[in-house]
N, CA and C atoms of all chains as a GROMACS GRO file, in nm:
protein
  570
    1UNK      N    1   0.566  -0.242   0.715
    1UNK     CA    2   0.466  -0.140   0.680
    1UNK      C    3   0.506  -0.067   0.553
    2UNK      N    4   0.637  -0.018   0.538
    2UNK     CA    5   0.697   0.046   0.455
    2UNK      C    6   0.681  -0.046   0.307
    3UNK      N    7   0.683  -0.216   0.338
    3UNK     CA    8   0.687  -0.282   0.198
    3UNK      C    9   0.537  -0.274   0.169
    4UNK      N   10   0.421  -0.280   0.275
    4UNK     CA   11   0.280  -0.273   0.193
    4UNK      C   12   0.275  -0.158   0.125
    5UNK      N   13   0.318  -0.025   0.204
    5UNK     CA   14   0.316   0.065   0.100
    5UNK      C   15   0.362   0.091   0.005
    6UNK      N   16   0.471   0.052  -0.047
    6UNK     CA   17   0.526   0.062  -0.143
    6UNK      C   18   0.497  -0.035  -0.261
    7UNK      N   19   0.403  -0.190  -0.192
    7UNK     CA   20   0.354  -0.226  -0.306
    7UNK      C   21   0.217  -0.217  -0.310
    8UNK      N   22   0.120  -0.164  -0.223
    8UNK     CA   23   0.017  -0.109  -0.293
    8UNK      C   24   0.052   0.017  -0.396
    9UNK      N   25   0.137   0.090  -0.352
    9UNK     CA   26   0.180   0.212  -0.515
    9UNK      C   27   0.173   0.120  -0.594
   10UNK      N   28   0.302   0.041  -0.620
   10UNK     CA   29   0.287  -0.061  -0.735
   10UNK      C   30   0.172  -0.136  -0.805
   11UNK      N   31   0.056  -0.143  -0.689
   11UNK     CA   32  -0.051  -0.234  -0.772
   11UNK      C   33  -0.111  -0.118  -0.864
   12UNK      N   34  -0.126  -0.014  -0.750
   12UNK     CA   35  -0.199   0.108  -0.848
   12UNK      C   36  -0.097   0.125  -0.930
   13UNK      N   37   0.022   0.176  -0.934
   13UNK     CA   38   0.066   0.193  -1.085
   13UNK      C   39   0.059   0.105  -1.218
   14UNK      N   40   0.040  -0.063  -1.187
   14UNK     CA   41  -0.051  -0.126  -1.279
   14UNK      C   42  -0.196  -0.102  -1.305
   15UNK      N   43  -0.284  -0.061  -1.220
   15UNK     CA   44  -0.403  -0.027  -1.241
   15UNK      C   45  -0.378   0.083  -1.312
   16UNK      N   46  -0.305   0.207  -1.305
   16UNK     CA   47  -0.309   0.314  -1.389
   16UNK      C   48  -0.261   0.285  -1.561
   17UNK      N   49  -0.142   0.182  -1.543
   17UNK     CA   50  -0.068   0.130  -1.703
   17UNK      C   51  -0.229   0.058  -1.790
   18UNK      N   52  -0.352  -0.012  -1.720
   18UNK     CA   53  -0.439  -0.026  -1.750
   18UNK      C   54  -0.527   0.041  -1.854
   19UNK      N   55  -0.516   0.158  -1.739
   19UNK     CA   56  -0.628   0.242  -1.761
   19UNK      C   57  -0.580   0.360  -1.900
   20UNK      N   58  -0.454   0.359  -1.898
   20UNK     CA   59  -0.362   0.420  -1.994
   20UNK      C   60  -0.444   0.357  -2.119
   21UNK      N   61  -0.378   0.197  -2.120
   21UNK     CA   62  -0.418   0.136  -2.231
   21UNK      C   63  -0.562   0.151  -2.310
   22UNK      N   64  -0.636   0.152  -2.175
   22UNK     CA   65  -0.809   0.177  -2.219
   22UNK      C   66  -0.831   0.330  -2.272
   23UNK      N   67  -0.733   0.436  -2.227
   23UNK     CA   68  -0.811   0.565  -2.288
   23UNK      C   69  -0.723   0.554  -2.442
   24UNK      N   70  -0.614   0.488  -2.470
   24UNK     CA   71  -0.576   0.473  -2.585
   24UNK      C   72  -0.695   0.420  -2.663
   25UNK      N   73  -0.738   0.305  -2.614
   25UNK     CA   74  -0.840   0.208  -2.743
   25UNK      C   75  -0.980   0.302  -2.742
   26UNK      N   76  -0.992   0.367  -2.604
   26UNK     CA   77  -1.174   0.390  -2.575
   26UNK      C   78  -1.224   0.506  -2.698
   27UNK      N   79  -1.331   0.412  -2.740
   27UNK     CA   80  -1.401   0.488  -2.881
   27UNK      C   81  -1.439   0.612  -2.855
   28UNK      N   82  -1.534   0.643  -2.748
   28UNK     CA   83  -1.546   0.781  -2.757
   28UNK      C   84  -1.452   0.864  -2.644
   29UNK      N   85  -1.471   0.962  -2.646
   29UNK     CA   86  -1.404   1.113  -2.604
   29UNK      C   87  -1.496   1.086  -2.446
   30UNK      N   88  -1.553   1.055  -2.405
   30UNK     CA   89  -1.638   1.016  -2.300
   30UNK      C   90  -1.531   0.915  -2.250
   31UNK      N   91  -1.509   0.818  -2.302
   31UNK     CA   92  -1.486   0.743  -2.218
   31UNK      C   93  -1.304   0.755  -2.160
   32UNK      N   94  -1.230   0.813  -2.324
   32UNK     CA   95  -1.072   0.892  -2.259
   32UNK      C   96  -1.082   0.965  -2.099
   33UNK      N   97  -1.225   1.066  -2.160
   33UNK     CA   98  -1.192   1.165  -2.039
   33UNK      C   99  -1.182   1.135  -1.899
   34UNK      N  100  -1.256   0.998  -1.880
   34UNK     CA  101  -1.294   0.936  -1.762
   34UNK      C  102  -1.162   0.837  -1.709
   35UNK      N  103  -1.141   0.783  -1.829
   35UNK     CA  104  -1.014   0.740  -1.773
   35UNK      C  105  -0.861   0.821  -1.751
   36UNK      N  106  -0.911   0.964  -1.781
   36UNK     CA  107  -0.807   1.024  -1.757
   36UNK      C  108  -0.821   1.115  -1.584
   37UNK      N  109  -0.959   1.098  -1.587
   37UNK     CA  110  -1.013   1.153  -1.423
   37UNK      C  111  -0.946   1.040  -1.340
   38UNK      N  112  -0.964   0.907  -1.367
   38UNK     CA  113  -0.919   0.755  -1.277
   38UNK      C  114  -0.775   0.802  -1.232
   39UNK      N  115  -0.693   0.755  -1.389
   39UNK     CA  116  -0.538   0.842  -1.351
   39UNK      C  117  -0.573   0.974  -1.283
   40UNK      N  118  -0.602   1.045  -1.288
   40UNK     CA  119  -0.568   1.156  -1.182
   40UNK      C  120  -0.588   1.148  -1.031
   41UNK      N  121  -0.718   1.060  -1.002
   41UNK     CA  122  -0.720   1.020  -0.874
   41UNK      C  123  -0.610   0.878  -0.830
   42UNK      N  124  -0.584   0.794  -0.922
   42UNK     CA  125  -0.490   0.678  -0.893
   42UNK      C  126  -0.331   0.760  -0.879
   43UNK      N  127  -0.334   0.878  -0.971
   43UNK     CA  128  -0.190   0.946  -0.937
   43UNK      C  129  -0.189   1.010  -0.790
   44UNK      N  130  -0.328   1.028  -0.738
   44UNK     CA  131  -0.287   1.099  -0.628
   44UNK      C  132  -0.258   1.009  -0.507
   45UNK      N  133  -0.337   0.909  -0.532
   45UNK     CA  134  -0.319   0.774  -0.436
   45UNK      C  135  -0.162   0.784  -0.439
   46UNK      N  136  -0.122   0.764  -0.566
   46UNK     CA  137   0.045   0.660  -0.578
   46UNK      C  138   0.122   0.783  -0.507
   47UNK      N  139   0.072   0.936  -0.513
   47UNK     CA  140   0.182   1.060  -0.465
   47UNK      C  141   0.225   1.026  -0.327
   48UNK      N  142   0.044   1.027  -0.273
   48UNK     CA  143   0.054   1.023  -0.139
   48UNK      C  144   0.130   0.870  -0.097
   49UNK      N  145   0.130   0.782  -0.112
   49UNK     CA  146   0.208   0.677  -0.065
   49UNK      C  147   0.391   0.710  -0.062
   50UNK      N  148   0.335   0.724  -0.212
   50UNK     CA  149   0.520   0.772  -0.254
   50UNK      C  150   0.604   0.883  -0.131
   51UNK      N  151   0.493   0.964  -0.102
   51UNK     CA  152   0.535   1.051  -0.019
   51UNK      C  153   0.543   1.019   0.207
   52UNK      N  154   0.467   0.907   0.188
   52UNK     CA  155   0.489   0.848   0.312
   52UNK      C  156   0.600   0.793   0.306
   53UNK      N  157   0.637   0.680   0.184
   53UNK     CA  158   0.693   0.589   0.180
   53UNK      C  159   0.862   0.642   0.210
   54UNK      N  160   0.857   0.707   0.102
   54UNK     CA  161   1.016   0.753   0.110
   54UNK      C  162   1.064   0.924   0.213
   55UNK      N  163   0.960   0.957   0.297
   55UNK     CA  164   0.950   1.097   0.358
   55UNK      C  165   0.968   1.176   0.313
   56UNK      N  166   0.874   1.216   0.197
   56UNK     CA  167   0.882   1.322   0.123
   56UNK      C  168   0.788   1.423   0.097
   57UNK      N  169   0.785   1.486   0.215
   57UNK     CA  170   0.650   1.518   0.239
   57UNK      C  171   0.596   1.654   0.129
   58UNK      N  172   0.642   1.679   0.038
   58UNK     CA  173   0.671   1.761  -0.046
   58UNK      C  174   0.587   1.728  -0.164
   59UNK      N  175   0.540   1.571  -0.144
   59UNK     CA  176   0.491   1.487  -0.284
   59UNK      C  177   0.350   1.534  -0.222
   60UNK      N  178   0.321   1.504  -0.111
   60UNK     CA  179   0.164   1.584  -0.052
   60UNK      C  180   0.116   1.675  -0.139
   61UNK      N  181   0.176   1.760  -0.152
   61UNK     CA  182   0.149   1.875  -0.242
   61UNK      C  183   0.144   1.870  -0.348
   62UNK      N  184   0.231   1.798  -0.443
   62UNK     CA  185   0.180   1.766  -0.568
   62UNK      C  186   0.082   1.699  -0.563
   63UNK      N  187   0.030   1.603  -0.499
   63UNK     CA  188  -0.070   1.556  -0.509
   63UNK      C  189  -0.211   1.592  -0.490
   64UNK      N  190  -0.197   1.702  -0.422
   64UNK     CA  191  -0.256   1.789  -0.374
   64UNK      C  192  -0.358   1.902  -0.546
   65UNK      N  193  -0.242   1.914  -0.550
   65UNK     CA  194  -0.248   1.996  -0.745
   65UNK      C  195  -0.307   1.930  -0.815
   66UNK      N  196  -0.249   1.781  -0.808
   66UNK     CA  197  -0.308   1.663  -0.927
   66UNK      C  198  -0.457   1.653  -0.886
   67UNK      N  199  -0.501   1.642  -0.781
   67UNK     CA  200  -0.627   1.663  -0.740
   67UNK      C  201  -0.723   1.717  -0.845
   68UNK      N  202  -0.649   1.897  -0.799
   68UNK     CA  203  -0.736   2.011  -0.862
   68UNK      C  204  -0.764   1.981  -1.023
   69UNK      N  205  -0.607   1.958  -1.058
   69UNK     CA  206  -0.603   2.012  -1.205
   69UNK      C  207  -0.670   1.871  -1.244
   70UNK      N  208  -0.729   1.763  -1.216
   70UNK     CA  209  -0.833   1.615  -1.290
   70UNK      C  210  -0.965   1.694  -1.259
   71UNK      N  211  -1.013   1.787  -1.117
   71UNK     CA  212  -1.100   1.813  -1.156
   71UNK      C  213  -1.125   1.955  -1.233
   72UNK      N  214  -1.047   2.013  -1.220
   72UNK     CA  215  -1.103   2.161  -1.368
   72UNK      C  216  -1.048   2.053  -1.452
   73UNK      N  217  -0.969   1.994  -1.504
   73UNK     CA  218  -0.987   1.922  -1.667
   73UNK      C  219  -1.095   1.862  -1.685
   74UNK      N  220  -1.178   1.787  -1.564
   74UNK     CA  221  -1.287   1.743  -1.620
   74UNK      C  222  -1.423   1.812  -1.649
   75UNK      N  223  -1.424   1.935  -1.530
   75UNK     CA  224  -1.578   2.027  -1.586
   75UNK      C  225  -1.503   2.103  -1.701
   76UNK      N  226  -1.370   2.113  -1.750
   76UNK     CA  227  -1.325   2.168  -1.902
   76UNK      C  228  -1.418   2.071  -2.005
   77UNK      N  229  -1.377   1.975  -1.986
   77UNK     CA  230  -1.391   1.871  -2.074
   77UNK      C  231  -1.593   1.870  -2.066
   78UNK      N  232  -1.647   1.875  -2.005
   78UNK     CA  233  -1.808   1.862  -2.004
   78UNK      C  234  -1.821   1.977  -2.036
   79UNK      N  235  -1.798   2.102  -1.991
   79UNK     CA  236  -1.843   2.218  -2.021
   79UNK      C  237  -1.809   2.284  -2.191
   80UNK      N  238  -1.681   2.260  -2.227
   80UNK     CA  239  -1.633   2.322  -2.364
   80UNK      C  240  -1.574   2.225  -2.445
   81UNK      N  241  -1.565   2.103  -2.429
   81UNK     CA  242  -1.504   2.027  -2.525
   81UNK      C  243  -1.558   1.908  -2.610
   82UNK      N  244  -1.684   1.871  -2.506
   82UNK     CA  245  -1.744   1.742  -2.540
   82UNK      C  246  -1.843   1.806  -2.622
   83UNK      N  247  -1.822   1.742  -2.725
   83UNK     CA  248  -1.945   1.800  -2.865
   83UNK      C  249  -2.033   1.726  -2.899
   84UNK      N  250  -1.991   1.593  -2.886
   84UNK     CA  251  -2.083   1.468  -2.892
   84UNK      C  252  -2.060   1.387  -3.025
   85UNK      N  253  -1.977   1.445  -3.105
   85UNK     CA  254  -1.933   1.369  -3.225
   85UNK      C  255  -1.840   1.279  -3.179
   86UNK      N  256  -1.886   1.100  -3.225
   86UNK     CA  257  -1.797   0.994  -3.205
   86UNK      C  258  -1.698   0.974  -3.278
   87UNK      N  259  -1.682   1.034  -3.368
   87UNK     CA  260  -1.573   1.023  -3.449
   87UNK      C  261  -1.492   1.170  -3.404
   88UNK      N  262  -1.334   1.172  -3.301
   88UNK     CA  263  -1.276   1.280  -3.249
   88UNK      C  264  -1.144   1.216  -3.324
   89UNK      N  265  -1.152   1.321  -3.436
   89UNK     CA  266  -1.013   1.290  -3.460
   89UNK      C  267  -0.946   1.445  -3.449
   90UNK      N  268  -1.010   1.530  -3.395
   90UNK     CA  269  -0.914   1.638  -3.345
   90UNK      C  270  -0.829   1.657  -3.220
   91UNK      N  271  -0.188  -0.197   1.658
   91UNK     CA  272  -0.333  -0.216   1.658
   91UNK      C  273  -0.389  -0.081   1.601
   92UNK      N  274  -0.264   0.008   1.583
   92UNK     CA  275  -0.332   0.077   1.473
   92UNK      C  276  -0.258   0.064   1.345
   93UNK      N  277  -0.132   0.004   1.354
   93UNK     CA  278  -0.040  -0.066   1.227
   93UNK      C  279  -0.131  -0.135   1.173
   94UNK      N  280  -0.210  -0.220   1.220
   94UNK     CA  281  -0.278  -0.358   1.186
   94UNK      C  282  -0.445  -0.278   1.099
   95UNK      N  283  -0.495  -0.142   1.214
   95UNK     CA  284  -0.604  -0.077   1.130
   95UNK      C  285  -0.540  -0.065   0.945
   96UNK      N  286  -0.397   0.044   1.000
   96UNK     CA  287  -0.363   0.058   0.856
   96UNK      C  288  -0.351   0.042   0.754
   97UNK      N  289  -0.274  -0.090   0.751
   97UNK     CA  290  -0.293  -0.216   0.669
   97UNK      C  291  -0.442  -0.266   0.629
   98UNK      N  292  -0.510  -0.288   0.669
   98UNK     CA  293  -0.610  -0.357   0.623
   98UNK      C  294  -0.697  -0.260   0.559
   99UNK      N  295  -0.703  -0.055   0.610
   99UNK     CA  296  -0.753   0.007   0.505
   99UNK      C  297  -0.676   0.061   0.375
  100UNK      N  298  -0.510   0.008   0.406
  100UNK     CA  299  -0.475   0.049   0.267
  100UNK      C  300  -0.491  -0.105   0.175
  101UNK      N  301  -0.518  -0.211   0.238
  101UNK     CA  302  -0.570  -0.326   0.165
  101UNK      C  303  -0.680  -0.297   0.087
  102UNK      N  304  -0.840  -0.237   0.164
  102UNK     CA  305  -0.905  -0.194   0.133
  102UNK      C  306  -0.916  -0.064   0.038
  103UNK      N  307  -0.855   0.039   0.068
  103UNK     CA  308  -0.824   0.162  -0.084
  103UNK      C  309  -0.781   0.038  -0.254
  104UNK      N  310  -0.705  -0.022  -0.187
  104UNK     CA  311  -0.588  -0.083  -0.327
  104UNK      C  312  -0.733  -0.185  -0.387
  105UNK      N  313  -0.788  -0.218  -0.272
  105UNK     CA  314  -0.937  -0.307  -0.369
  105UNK      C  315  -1.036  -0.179  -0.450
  106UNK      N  316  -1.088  -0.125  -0.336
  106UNK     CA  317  -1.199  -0.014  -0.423
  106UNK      C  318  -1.103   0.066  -0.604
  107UNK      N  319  -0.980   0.085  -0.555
  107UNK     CA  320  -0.899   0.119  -0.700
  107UNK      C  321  -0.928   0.017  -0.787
  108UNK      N  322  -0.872  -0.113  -0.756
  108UNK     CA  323  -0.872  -0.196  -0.869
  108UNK      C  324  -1.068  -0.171  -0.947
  109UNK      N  325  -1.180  -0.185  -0.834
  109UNK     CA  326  -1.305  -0.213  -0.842
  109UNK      C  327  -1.323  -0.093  -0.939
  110UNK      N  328  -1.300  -0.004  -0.916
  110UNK     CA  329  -1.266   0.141  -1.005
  110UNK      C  330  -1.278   0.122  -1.142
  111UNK      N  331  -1.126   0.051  -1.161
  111UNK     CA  332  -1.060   0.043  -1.273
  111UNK      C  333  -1.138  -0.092  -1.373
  112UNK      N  334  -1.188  -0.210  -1.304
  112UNK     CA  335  -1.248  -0.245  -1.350
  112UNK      C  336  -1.377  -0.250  -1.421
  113UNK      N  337  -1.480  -0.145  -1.328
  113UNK     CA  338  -1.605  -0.097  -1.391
  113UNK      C  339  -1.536  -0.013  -1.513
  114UNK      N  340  -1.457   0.048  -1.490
  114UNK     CA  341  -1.419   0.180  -1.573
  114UNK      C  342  -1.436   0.086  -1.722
  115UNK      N  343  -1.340  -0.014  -1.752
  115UNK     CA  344  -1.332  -0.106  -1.858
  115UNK      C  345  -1.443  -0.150  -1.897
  116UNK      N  346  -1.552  -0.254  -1.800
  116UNK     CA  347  -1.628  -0.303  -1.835
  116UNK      C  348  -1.780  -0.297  -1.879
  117UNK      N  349  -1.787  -0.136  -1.754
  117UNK     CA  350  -2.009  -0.065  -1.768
  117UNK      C  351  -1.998  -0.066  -1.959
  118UNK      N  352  -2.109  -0.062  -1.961
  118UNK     CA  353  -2.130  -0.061  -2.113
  118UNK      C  354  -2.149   0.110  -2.152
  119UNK      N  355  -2.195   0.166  -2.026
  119UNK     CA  356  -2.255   0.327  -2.125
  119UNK      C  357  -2.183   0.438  -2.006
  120UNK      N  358  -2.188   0.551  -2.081
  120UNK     CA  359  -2.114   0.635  -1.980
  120UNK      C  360  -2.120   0.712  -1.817
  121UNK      N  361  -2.306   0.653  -1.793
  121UNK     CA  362  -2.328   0.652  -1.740
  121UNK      C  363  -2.302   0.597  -1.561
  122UNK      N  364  -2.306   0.440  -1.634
  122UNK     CA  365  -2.205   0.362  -1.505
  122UNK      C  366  -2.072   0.358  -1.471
  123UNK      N  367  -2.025   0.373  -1.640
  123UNK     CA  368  -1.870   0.410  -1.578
  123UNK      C  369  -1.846   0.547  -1.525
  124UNK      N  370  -1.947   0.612  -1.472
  124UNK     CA  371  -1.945   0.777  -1.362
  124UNK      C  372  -1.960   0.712  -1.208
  125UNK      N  373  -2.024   0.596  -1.254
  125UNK     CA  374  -2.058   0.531  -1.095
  125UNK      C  375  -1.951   0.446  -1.070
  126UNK      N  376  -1.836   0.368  -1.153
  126UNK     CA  377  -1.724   0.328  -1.126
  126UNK      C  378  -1.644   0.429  -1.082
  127UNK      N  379  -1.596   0.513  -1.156
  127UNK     CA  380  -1.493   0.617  -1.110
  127UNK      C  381  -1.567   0.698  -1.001
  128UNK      N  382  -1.658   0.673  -0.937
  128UNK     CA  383  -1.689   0.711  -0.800
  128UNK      C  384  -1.660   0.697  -0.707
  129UNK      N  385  -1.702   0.508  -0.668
  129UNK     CA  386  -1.590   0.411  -0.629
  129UNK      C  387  -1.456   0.428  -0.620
  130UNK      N  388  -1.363   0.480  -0.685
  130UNK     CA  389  -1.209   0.470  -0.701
  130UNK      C  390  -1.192   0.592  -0.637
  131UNK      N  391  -1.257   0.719  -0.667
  131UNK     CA  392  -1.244   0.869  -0.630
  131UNK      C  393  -1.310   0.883  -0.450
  132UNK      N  394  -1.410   0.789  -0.404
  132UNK     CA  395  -1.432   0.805  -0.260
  132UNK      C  396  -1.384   0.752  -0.169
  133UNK      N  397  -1.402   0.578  -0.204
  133UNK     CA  398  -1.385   0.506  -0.120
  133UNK      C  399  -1.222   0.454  -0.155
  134UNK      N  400  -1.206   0.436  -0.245
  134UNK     CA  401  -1.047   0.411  -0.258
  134UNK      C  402  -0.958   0.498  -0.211
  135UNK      N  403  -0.967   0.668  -0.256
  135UNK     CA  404  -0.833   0.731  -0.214
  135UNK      C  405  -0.880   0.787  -0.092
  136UNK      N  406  -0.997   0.758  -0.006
  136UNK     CA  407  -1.064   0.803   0.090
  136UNK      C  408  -0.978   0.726   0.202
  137UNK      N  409  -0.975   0.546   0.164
  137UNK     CA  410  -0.910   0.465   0.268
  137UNK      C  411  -0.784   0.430   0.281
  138UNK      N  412  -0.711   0.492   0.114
  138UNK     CA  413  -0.552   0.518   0.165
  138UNK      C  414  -0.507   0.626   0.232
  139UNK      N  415  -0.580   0.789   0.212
  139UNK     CA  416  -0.552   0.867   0.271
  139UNK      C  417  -0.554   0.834   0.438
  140UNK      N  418  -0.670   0.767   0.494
  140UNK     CA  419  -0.706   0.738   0.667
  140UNK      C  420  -0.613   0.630   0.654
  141UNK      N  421  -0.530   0.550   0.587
  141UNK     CA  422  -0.459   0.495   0.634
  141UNK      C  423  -0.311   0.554   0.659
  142UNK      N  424  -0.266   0.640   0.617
  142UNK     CA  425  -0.112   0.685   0.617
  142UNK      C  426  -0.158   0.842   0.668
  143UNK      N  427  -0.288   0.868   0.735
  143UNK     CA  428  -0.293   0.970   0.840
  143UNK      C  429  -0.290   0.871   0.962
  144UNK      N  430  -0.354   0.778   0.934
  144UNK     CA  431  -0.270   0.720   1.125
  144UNK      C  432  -0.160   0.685   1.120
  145UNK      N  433  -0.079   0.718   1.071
  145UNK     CA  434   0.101   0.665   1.068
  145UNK      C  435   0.163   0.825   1.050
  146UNK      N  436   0.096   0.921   1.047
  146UNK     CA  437   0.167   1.031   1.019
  146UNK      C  438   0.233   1.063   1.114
  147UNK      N  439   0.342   1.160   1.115
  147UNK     CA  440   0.413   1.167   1.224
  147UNK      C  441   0.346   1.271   1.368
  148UNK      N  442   0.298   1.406   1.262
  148UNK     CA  443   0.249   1.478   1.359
  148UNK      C  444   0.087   1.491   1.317
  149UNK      N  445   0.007   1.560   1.375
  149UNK     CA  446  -0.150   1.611   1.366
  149UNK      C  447  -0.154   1.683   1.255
  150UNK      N  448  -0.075   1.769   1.211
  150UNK     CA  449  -0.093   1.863   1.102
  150UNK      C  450  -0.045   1.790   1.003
  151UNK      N  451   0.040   1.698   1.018
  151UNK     CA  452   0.027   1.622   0.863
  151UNK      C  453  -0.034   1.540   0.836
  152UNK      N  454  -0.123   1.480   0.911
  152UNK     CA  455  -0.214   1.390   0.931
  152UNK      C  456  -0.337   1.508   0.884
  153UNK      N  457  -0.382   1.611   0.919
  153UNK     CA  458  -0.500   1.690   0.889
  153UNK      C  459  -0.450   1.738   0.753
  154UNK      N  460  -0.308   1.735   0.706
  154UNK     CA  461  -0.286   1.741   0.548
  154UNK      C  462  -0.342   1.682   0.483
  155UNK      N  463  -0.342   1.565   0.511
  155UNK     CA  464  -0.348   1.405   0.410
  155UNK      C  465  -0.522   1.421   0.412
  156UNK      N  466  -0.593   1.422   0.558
  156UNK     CA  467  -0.705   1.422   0.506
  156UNK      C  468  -0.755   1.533   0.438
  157UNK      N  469  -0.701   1.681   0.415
  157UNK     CA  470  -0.761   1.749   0.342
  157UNK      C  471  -0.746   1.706   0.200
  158UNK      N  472  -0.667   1.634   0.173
  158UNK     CA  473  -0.692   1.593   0.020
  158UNK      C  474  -0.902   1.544  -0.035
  159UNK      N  475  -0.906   1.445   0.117
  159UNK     CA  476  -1.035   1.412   0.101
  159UNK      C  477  -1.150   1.443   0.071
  160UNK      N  478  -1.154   1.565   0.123
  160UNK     CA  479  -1.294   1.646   0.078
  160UNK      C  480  -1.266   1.727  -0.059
  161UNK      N  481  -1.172   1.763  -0.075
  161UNK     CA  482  -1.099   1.802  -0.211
  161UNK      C  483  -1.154   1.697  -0.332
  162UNK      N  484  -1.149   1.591  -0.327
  162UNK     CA  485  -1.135   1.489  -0.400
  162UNK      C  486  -1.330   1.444  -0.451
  163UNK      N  487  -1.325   1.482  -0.274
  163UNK     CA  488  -1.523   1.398  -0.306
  163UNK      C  489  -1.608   1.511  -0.375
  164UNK      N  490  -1.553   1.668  -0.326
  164UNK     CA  491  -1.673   1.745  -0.380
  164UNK      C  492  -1.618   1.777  -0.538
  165UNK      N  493  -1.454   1.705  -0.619
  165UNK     CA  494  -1.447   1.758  -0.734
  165UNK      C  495  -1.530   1.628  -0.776
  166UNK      N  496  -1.500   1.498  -0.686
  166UNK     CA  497  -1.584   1.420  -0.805
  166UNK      C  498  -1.759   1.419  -0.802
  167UNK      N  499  -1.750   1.440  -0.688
  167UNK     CA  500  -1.914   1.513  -0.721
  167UNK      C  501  -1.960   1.607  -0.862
  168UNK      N  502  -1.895   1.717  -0.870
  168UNK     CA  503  -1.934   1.838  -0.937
  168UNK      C  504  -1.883   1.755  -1.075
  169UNK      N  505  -1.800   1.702  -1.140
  169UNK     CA  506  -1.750   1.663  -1.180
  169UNK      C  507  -1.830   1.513  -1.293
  170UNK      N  508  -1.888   1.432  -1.207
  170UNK     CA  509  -1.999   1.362  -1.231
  170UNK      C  510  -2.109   1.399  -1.250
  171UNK      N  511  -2.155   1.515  -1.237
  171UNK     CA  512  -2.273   1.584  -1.264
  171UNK      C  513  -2.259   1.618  -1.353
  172UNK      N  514  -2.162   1.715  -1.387
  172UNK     CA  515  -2.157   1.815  -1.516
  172UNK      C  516  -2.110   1.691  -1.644
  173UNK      N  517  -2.075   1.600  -1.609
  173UNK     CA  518  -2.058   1.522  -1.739
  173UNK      C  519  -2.166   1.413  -1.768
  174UNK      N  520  -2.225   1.391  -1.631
  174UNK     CA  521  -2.424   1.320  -1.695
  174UNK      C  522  -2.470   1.407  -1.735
  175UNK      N  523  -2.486   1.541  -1.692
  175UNK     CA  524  -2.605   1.601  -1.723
  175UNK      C  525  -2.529   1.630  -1.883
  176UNK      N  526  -2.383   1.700  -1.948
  176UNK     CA  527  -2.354   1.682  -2.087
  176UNK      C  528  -2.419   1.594  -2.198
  177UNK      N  529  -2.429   1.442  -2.103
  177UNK     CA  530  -2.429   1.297  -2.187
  177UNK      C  531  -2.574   1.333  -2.201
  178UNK      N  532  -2.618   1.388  -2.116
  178UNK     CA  533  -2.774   1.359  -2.143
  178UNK      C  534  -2.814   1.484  -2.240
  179UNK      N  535  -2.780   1.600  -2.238
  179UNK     CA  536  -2.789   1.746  -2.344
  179UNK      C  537  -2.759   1.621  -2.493
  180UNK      N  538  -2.669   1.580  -2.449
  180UNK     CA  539  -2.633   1.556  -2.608
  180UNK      C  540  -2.726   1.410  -2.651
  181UNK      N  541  -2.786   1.394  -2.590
  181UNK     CA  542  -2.899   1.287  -2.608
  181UNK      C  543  -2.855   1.127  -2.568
  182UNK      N  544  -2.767   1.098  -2.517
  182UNK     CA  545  -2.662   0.973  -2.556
  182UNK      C  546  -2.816   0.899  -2.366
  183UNK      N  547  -2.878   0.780  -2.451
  183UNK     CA  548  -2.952   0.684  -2.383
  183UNK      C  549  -2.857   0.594  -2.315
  184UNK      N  550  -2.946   0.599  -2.219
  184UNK     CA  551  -2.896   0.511  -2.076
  184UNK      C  552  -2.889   0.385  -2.132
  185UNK      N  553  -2.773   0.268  -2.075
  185UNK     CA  554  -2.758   0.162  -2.144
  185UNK      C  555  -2.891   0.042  -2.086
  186UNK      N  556  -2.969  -0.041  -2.188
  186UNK     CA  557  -3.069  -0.105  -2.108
  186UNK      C  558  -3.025  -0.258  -2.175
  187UNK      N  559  -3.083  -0.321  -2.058
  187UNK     CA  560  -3.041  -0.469  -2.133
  187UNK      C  561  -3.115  -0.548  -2.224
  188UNK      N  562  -3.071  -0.578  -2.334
  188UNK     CA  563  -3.170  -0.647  -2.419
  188UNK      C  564  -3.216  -0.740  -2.399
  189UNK      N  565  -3.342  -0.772  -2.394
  189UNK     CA  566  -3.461  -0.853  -2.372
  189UNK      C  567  -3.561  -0.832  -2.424
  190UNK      N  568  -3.628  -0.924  -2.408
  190UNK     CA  569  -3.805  -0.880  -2.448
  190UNK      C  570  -3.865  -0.802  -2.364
   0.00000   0.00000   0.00000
């Protein structure tokens, strides 16, 4: 039981090295932000495992945070940041 | 026979993630990729959480794990809204397929 969990973390932490790669290339500011919401929910997946896996029940809680803080970054990001210019080089 | 539930919904979370991650890459407009990362945000961390609450040790850490859940669905709710309804303020058209 202990090895599925520990390699489903692993698949998601390739799905997240993915998704890394894609908010690096992704043209607009739309599409970073979204893949930065994915990582935040794929980080909470990998906490909570991490935190079964090795009894650490302490990682709950961070994961818990990572939650919150993907979603206020993302009504940040719709509400005050997205301007709509495709060219973000700020 | 609930080892065996477990497994097969953290089989199931680790698919809806990948399904996630793949729309995320592939929808063409920003639209669908809100409906990918939906996928990954409900049903994915929805069926790892119910899977490592039936292995928890006690009830209250088991009612931990699932409070992540509703945490998760009503940010990506609010969350998906406020960034269609943005895409759409700022005029950005729904992706349609070219044809005649």
């Amino acid at each position: 039981m202990n090895t599925l969990v520990l390699a489903v973390a692993l698949f998601l932490l390739a799905n997240l090295v993915v998704a890394l790669i894609a908010a690096a290339r992704g043209p607009t500011p739309a599409d970073r932000m979204l893949m930065a919401l994915l990582i935040g929910t794929t980080g909470t997946g990998i906490l909570v495992l991490l935190a079964h896996a090795m009894h650490l029940s302490a990682l709950v809680d961070v994961a818990l945070v990572l939650a919150l803080l993907a979603a206020i970054g993302g009504i940040a990001f719709a509400k005050r940041a997205w301007h709509g210019k495709e060219d973000d080089h700020d | 026979m609930i080892e065996w539930l477990s497994m097969a919904l953290l089989l199931v979370g680790a698919f809806f993630f990948f399904a996630g991650t793949v729309g995320l890459l592939r929808f063409p407009d920003v639209y669908s990729r809100l409906h990918a990362l939906a996928k990954a945000d409900n049903l994915g961390l929805g069926c790892v959480l119910l899977a490592l609450a039936l292995q928890a040790e006690s009830i209250a850490a088991a009612l931990k794990l699932l409070l992540i859940w509703p945490l998760v669905l009503a940010a990506s709710a609010g969350v998906g809204f406020a960034i269609a309804r943005r895409a759409h303020t700022l005029g950005i058209a729904p992706w349609r397929k070219e044809g005649p």
